[in-house]
Structures are given as structure tokens and as C-alpha cells.
N, C-alpha and C positions, 0 to 999 in steps of 0.2 A: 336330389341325391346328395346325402351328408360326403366327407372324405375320407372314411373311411370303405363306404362303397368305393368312392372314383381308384380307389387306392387297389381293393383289391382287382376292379375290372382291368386296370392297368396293367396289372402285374398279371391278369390270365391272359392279356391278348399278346405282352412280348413274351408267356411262357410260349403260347400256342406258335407264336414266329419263330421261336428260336427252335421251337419239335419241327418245324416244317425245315428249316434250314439244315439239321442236322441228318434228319431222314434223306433228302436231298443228296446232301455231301458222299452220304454212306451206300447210297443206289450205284449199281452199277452203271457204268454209263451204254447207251444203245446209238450203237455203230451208223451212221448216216448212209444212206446211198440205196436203189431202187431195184438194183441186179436185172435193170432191162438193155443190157448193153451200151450206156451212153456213159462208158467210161468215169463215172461218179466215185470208184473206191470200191464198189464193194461187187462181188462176181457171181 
């Protein structure tokens, strides 16, 4: 693999981390707890 392959594979696997991160960020977040009574947060 010459370097400009390694160069561009580099540069899709931190584009693909940095879309996973930012999709991440931008989720809403989902509320913890099982609403079977053991007092966990949520009813």
C-alpha cells in the first residue's frame, strides 16, 4: 500500500469517528431506570 492510499484510509476512519461522535453528541439522551418500583428515578 503506497502513502497515498494509507493517507487517504486515515483520513476516512477519523472522518467516520468524528460522524460517530458528533451523531452521539446530538442524540437525545434516554432516561435510566425500569418503572418496576425499586425506586431507580423513573415511575
Amino acid at each position: 500500500m503506497n502513502l497515498h492510499c494509507q493517507t487517504l484510509l486515515a483520513l476516512a476512519i477519523v472522518s467516520i469517528t468524528l460522524g460517530i461522535f458528533t451523531v452521539r453528541l446530538f442524540m437525545p439522551k434516554k432516561k435510566s431506570g425500569c418503572g418496576k418500583g425499586c425506586d431507580c428515578g423513573k415511575s
